[in-house]
C-alpha positions in Angstrom: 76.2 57.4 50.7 77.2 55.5 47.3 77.5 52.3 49.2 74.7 52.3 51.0 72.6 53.2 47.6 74.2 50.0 46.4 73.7 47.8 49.4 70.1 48.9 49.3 69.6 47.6 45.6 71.3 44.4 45.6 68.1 42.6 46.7 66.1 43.6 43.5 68.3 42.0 41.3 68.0 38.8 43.1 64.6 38.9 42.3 64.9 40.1 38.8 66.9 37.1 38.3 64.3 34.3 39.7 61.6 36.3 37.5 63.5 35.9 34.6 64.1 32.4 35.4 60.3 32.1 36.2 59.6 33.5 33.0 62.1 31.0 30.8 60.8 28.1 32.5 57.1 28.7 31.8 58.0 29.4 28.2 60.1 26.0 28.0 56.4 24.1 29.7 54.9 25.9 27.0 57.1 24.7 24.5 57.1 21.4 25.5 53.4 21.0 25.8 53.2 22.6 22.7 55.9 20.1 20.8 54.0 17.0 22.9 50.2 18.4 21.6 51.6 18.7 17.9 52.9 15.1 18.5 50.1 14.2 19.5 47.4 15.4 17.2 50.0 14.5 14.3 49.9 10.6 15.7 45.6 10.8 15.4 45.7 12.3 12.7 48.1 9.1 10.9 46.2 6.8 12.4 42.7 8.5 11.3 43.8 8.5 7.5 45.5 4.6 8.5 42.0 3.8 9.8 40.4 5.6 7.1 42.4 2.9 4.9 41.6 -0.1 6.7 38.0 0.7 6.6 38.2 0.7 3.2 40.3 -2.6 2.6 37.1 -3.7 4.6 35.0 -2.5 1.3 37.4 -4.6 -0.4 37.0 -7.4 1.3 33.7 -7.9 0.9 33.5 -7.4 -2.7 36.6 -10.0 -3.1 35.1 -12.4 -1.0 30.8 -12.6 -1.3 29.3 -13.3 -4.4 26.5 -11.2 -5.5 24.2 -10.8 -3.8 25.1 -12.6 -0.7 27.1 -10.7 1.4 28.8 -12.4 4.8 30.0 -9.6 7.0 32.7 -9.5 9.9 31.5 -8.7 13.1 29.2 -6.8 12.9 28.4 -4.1 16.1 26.6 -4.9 18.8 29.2 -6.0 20.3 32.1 -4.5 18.5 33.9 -7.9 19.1 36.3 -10.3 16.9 37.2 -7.5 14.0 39.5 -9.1 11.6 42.9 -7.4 11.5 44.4 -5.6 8.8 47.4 -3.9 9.1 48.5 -2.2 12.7 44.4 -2.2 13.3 41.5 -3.8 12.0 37.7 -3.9 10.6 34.0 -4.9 10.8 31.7 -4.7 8.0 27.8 -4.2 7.7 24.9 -4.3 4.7 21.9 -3.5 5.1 19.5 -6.4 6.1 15.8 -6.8 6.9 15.2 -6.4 10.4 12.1 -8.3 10.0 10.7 -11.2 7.9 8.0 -10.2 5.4 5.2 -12.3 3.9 4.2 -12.2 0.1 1.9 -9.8 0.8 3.8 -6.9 3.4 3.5 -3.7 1.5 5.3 -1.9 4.6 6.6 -0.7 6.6 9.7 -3.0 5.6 11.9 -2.8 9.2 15.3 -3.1 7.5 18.6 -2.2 9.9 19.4 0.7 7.9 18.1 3.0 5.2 20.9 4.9 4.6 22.2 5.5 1.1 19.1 4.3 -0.9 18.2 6.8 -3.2 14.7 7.5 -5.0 15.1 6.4 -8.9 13.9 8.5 -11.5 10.2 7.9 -10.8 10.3 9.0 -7.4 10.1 5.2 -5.9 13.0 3.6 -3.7 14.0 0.2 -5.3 15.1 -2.5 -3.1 15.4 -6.3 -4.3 15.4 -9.3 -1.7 16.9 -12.7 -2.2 16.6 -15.8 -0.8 18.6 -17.4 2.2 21.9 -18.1 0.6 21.6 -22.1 -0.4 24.3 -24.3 0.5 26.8 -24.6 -1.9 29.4 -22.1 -3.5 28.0 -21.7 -7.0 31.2 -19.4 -8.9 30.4 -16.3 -9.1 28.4 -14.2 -10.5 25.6 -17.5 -10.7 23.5 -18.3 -8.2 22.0 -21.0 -7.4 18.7 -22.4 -9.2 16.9 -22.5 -6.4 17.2 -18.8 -5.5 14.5 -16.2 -6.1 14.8 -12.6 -6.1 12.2 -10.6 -6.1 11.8 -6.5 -6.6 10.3 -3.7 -4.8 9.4 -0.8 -5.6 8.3 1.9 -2.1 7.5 5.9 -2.3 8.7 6.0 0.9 11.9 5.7 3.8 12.4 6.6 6.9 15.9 6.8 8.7 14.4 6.3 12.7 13.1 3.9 12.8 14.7 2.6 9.1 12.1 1.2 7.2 10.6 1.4 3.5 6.9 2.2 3.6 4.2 1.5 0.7 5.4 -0.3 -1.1 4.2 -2.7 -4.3 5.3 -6.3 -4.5 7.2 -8.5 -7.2 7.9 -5.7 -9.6 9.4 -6.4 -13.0 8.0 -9.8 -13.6 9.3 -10.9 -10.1 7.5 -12.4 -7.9 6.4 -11.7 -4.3 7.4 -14.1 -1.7 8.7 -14.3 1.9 12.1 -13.4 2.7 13.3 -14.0 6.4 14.7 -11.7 8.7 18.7 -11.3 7.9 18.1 -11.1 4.0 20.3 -8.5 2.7 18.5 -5.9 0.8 20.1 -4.6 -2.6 19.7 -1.1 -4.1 18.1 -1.0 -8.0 18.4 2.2 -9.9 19.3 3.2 -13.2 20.8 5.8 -14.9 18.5 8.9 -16.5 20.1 11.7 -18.4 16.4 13.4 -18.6 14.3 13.6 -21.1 15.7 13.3 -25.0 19.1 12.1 -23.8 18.8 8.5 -23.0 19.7 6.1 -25.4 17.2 3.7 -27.6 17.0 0.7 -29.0 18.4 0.7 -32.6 16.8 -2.0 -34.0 13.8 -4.4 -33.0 14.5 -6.8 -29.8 12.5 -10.3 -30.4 11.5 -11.9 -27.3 14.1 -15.0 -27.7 17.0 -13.1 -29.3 19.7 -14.5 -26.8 22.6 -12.2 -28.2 24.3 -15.6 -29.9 24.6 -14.2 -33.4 25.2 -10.8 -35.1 21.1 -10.6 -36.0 19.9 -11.1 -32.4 22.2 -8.7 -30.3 20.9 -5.6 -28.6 21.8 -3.2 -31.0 21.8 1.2 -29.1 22.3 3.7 -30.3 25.1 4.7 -27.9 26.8 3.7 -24.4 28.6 7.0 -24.3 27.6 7.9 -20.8 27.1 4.4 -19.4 29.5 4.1 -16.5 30.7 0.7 -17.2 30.7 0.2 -21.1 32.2 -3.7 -21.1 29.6 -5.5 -19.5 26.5 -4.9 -17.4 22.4 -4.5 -16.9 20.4 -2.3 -19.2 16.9 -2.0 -18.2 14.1 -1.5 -21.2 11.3 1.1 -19.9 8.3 1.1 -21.9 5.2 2.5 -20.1 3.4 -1.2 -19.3 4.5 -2.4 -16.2 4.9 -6.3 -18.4 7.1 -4.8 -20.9 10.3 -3.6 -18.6 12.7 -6.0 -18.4 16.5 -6.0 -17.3 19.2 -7.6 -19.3 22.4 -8.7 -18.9 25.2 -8.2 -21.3 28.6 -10.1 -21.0 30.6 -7.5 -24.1 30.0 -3.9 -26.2 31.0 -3.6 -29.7 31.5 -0.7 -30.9 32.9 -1.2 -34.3 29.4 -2.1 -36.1 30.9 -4.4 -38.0 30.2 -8.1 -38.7 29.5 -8.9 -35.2 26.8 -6.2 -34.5 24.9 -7.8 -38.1 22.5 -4.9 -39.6 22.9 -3.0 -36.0 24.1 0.7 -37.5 25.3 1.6 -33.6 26.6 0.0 -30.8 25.9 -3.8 -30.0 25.5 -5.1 -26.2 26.2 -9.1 -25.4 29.1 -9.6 -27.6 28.6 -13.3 -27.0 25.4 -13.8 -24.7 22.6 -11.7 -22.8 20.3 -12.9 -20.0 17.1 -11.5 -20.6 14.8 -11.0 -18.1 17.5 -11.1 -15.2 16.6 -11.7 -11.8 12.8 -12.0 -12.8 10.5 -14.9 -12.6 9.2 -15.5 -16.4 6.8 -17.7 -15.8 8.0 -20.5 -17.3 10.3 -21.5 -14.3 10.3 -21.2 -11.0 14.2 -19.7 -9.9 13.8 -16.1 -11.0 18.0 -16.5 -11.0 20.8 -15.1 -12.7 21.3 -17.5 -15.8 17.9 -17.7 -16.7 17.3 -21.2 -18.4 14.0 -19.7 -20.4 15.1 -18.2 -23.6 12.2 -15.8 -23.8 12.5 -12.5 -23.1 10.0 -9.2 -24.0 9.6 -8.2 -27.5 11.3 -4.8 -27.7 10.3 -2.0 -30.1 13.3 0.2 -32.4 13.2 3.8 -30.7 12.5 2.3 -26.8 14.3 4.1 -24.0 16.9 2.2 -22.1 19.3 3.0 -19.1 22.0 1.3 -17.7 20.6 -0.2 -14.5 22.3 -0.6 -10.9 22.1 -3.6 -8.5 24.5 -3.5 -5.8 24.9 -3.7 -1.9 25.7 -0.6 0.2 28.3 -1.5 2.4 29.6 0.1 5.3 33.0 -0.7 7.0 34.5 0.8 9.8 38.4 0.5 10.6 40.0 0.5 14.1 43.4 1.6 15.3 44.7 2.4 18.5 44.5 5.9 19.3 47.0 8.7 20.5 48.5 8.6 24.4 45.8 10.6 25.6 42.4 8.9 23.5 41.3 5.7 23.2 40.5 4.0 19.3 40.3 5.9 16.7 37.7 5.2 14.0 36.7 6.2 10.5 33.6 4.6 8.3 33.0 4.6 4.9 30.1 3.5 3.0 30.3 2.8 -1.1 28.8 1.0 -3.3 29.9 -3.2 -3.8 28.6 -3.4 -8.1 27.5 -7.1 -8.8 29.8 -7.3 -11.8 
């Protein structure tokens, strides 16, 4: 009776044994597609932070290699075609441009190729400025050529689809209004407000042709303490008439308030020279550029409100690297601000 119990048995161990088997070979597929997932998700995600990387080196590029405020981009999409490398992958760059030429008189919409990133300034407008065709030429910058005009532009409204900038008013700022063709890359203008009672002022009186050349004729604040960039930059002087703003351009802060700031009992901007009335058209020429050659400005009142003033290009760049076994290229894009100075 024993050995026929045993004889009768022997077959369920057979198959306890293939089960088992079974069992540790499904566990060692599960393991291995477990260790070859990790792999992979561990190779997208080094080459998402490498692309991440490269996209900015694109950012980079552009700022190291335009002068304000022309801006030459690489390869722009459509077609995503001759990137320029950069490491084991590579980039393509993109500003915004007008889709669209515009006469002197277009108050909108403004077709531009994209909208995204302009922001409304403190009195609820979106400022854009437009210049010229780039002339021929390779002026060193931050100069521009004397035969370029920029112009500014004030809108109360965007849109994202399609992207355009809609009522807007014309040569703002003592620019003035003109044609711009299609391709024209449009800047962002803003300025910084710290609200009401915290701005800085003007510490002294601002004569129209005070040039920042000598201690007496600097622009004398009463602080830069939350200006963003305190060695050199635009301030832009608000009074309520629209012919008394004006952006300036200071090369230098002194803090000291010593001989160089003259009777200034603050801070001094243009440590040795300010453009007044920058990238505006005064009237008395016909360029509107960067080193204006008229040495009038606006007179400028002790106690007016100034800001520290923006103009920059919002770039976008998008970096490219092979992907992981199982995806194709893996992208990332990053948009920032390229600062004229």
């Amino acid at each position: 009776v024993r050995y026929n119990v045993l004889s009768s048995q022997s077959g369920l161990s057979i198959i306890a044994t293939v089960m088992v088997m079974m069992l540790l070979a499904l566990f060692a597929a599960i393991g291995v597609s477990l260790v070859t997932t990790g792999s992979n998700v561990a190779v997208q995600e080094e080459r998402g932070l490498e692309a991440f990387y490269i996209a900015d080196g694109g950012l980079q590029y552009a700022a190291k290699t335009n002068f304000f405020p022309y801006f030459t981009v690489a390869s722009p999409p459509p077609p995503d075609t001759n990137p320029k490398p950069l490491g084991e992958g590579s980039f393509y760059t993109t500003v915004p441009t007008l889709s669209a030429g515009i006469t002197a008189a277009t108050t909108g919409p403004i077709t531009v190729s994209s909208t995204d990133g302009f922001t409304q300034a403190s009195d609820g407008n979106y400022w854009i400025m437009l210049c010229d065709t780039q002339p021929t030429g390779n002026p060193t910058p931050p100069l521009l050529a004397t035969t370029t005009t920029c112009e500014k532009i004030s809108c109360t409204g965007k849109s994202a689809t399609p992207a355009q900038f809609t009522n807007c008013t014309r040569g703002r700022d003592y620019s003035v209004g003109a044609a711009h063709l299609a391709g024209a890359v449009v800047l962002t203008y803003s300025w910084i407000d710290l609200g009401p009672g915290s701005n800085p002022t003007l510490n002294r009186n601002l004569n129209a042709n005070n040039r920042c050349q000598n201690n007496n004729n600097r622009i004398c604040v009463t602080s830069t303490a939350n200006f963003t960039n305190t060695n050199k930059g635009f301030i832009r002087i608000v009074n309520a008439a629209e012919n008394s703003r004006e952006d300036i351009f200071y090369d230098g802060v002194d803090t000291t308030g010593g001989a160089i700031c003259g009777t200034c009992p603050g801070v001094c901007l243009g440590t040795i020279s300010c453009t007044r009335l920058a990238y505006s058209d005064t009237g008395n020429d016909n360029d509107g550029n960067y080193n204006n050659d008229s040495s009038n400005g606006v007179a400028q009142a002790n106690g007016t409100t100034i800001y520290q003033s923006e103009i920059s290009v919002l770039a976008t760049s998008t970096g490219v690297v092979p992907g992981a076994i199982l995806t194709g290229n893996i992208k990332r894009v990053v948009q920032g601000k390229i600062m004229p100075l």
